[in-house]
N, C-alpha and C positions, 0 to 999 in steps of 0.2 A: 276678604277671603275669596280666593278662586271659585268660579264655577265648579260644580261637585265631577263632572265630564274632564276638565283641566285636570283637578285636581288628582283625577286617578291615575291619569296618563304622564303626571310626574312623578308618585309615587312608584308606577311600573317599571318608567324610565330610570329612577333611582336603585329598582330592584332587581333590575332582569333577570340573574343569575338565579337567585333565589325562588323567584318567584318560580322559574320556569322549571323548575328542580322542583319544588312543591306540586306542579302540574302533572310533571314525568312521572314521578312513582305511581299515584293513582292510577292513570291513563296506562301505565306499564305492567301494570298489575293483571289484565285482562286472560294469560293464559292459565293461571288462578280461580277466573269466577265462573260460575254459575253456567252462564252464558254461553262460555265459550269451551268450555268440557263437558257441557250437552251435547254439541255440535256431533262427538265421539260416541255417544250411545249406543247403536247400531254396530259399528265396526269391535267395540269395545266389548259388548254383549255376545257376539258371534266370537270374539277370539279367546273369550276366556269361558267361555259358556255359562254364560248368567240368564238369570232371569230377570225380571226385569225388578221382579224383589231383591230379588240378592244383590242386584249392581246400585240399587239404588239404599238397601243396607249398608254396601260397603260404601258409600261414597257420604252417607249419615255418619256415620263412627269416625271417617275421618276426619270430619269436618269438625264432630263433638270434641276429640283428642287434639285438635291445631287449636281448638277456642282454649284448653285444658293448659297445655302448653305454651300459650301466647302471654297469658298470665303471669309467668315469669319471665320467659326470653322477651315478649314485649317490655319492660320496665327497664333493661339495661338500656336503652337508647338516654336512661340519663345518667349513665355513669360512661359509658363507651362513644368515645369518638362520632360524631353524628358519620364521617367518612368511613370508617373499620366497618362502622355498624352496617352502613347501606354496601360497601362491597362484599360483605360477608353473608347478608342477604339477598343480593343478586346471584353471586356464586351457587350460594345456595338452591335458588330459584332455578337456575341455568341446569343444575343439577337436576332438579324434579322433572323438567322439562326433555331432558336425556334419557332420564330412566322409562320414563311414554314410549318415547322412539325406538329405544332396545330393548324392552321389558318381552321377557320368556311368558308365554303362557300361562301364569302363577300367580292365583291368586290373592295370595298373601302379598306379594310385590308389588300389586296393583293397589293395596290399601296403603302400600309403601310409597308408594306415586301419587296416591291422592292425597294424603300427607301431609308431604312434601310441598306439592302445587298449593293447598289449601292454608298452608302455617305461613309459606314466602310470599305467593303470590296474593290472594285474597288479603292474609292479615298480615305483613309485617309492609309491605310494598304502601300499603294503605296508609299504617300507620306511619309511615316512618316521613312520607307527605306533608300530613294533617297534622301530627305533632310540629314538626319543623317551623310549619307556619306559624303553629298558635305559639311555640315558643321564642320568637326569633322577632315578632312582628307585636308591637303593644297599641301603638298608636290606631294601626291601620290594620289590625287582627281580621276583623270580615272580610276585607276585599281578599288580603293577603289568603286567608280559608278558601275563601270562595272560589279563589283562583285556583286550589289544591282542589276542590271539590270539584270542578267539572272534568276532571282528569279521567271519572271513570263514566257519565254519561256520554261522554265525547269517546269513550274506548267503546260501549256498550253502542254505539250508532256503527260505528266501525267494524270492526273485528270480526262479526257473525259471517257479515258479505264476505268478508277478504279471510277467513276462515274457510267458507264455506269453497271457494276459489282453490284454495291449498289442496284442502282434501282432495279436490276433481284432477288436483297438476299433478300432485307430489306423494297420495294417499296419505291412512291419516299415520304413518310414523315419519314420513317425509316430512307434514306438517309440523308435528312435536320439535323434529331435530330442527327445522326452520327454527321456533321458536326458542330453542336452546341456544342458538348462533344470536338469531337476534337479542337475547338477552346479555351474552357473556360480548360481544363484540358490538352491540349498539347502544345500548341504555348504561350498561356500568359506565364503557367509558365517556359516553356523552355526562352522565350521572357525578361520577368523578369529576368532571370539567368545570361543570356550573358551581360546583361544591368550592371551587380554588378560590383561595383566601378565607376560609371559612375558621382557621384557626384563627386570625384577628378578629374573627364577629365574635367567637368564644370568648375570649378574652373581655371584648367589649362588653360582651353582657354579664359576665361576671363581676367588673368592675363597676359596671352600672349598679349591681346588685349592692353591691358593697358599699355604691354612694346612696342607694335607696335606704340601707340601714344604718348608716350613721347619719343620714336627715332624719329615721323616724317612719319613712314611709315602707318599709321592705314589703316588698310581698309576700306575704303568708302561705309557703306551699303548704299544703294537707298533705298527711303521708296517706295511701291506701288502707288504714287502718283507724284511721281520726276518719276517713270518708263514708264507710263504711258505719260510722257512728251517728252520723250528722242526717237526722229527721230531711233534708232541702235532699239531699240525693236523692230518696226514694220517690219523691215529689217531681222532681223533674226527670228522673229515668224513663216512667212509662211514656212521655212524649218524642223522647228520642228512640225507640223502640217501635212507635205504632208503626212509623212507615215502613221499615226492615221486614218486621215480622207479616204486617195483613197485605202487603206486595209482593210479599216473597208465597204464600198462600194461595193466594189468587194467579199468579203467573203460574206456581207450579203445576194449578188446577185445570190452566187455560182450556185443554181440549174440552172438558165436563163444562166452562162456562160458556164456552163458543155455541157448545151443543144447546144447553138451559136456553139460550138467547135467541140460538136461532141466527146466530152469526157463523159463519166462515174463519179458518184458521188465515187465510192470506190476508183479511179485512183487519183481523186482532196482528199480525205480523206486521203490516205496515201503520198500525198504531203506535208501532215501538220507535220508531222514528218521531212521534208527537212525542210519547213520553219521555227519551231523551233531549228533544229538545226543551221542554219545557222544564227538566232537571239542571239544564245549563241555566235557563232561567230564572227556574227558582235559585238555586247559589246563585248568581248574580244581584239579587233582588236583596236575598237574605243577608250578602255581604255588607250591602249600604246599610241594613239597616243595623245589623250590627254595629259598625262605626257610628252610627247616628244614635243608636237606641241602648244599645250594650246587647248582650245575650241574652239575657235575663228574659227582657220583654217579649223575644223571639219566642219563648213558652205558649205564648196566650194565644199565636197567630198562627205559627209556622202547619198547623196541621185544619186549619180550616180549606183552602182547596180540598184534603183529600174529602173532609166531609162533607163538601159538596157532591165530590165526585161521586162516590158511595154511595150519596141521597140519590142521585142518577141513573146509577149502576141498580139499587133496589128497585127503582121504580119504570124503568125504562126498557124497552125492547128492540126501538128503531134501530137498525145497525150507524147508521151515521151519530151516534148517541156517544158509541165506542169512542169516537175526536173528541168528547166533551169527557169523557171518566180518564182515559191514560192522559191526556196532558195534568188534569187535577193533579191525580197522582204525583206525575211527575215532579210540578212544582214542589209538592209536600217533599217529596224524597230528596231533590236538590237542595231544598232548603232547610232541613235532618242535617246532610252533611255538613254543610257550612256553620250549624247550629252545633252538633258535635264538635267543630271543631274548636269552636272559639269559646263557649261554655264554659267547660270543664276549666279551661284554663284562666276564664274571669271569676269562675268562684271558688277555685282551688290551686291558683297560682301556678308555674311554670316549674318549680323545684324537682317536684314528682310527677308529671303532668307524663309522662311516657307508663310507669305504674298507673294513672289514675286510668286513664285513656286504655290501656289494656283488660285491665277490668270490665270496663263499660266494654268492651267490643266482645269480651268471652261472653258476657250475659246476652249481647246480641248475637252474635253464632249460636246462641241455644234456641233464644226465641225464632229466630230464621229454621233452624233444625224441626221445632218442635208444631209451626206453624201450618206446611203439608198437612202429616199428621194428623192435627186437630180438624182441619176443613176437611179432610176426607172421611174423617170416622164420624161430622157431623153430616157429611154430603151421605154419606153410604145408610146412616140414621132415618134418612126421610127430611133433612130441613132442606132447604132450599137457596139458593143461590140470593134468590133476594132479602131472605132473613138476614143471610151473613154480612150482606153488602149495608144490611140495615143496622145489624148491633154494631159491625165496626164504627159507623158513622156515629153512632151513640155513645161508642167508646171515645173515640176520637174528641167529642163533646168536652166527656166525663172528665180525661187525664187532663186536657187543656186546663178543666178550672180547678182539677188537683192541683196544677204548678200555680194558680194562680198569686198564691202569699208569695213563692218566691219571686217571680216577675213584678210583684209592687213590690218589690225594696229596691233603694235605690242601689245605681252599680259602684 
């Protein structure tokens, strides 16, 4: 057998097309997340006269209504064209990103725009990556993931700067309408491109399918309704969950943790650069060991960084401490992704894996929704930054040896 280093670099060489197509969506996905429709708050709040409740109300509901929504239009990606599906998603995307740049003062249009940004960009861009891979790729499903997963740490190191750039050239509707060109005249058709010949991989795999069941060996998709049933879901969900939800928490909090610490916002800013890379890393890492290990076992491991980091975060004050908690993180959250990806689809097969995968991403847009929230109402309470930093880690523990049964069987 090749060195594991040969081995992946023929794999890649065999896969270019695909593989880099799996990279793009995620990585493309960035005018969508989080991150980078922050950037906006200030200009966004003065144009439509929000406070800073209300803008952050409306921007909760949309995200609650794209999770709500994803749930079904996520699932067509296994009945519709994987190509129809991704151009009719970008268009889309290109859309949301147009109605930014020309959007009237009106506030109902703005929840119409975040939407929009939030159902194409965040969640269909994401998924439509991360499915591809896990359904397309059997032998070499981790690396193949992994290589979809740092699509968005590698956008999340990007984007903010060259974001933050736009705004200063073009102001922020200049930026939006960039980002609208850039989607409908750079990604579709790059997107399209990698995709050519993708009707004989369909083909291929359905046939394969077909020699899998007249040997005996088929694979067994779960519909969302048999998953739904099955004890192992609930068991492995909360570990795919922790890093979205006590990430998304803790970053949204940042300014009150900077403050509790004793740290500076430019010190926790240029952390984010550790924390992306070490998300590159973690998918990296978690890919191998998917190929080597299966998913399964990725349960027992893939969230011990953060509870490191967290033990750190509870108990530490030095500012140079911050290099030691966001890359933790990091790792955990890169290696979430790559573990979402391939998961789902070794223990509930590839048939429904667009449905199952939808699912699981609506319950995480709620736990990400619900996560602020809960740290603020226990910050504003009297508990303290280190408690929280402390029960996550104890959660983080906890869910680990929840999945524990499922990780000991074999894959």
């Amino acid at each position: 057998m090749p060195p594991r280093p040969v081995a992946t670099l023929r794999f890649i060489a065999a896969h270019p097309r695909l593989l880099a197509f799996g990279f793009l969506m995620p990585f493309a996905s960035a005018f969508g997340q989080t991150f980078f429709i922050g950037l906006f708050g200030e200009p966004l709040r003065a144009a439509f006269d929000l406070s800073n409740a209300r803008f952050g109300l409306l921007y909760s509901l949309a995200t609650v209504c794209s999770a709500a929504l994803l749930v079904w239009v996520g699932r067509l990606i296994d009945r519709v064209d994987l190509r129809v599906y991704t151009a009719a998603t970008a268009l889309a995307y290109a859309g949301a990103c147009l109605l930014m740049a020309v959007i009237p003062p009106w506030q109902p249009l703005l929840f119409v725009a975040f939407f929009g940004l939030r159902i194409t960009g965040q969640g269909l861009m994401s998924h439509i990556g991360l499915t591809s891979m896990g359904r397309y790729f059997t032998e070499r499903r981790g690396t193949a993931v992994s290589a979809a997963s740092m699509g968005n740490p590698v956008s999340e190191a990007l984007f903010p700067s060259v974001g933050v750039a736009l705004i200063a050239g073009l102001g922020w509707r200049g930026t939006w309408l960039a980002a609208a060109g850039a989607v409908a005249l750079v990604v579709l058709p790059l997107a399209l491109w990698l995709l050519r010949g993708h009707g004989a991989r369909e083909r291929a795999r359905r046939v394969q399918q077909a020699a899998d069941a007249a040997g005996g060996t088929v694979d067994r998709s779960w519909r969302v309704g048999q998953v739904l049933r099955d004890l192992r879901f609930y068991l492995m969900l909360p570990v795919c969950l922790f890093a979205p939800f006590t990430v998304t928490g803790l970053f949204f909090h940042q300014a009150a943790l900077v403050a509790a610490k004793g740290w500076t916002l430019p010190l926790f800013a240029n952390a984010f650069i550790a924390f992306a890379g070490a998300a590159i890393t973690g998918a990296l890492i978690s890919g191998v060991l998917v190929d080597r290990l299966g998913a399964r076992r990725l349960l027992l491991g893939v969230l011990g960084p953060a509870a490191l980091g967290l033990a750190v975060l509870a108990s530490a004050t030095a500012p140079w401490t911050v290099f030691l908690v966001m890359p933790a993180l990091g790792v955990t959250a890169g290696g979430t992704l790559t573990l979402q990806g391939a998961l789902w689809a070794e223990v509930y097969g590839t048939g429904h894996l667009g449905a199952v995968r939808s699912l699981v991403y609506a319950v995480m847009v709620v736990a990400t929704a619900a996560s602020p929230a809960l740290f603020g109402a226990l910050l504003d309470g009297g508990v303290t930054f280190a408690a929280i930093a402390a029960t996550c880690a104890g959660a983080a523990v906890l869910v680990s040896a929840v999945a524990g049964p499922v990780a000991a069987r074999p894959r």
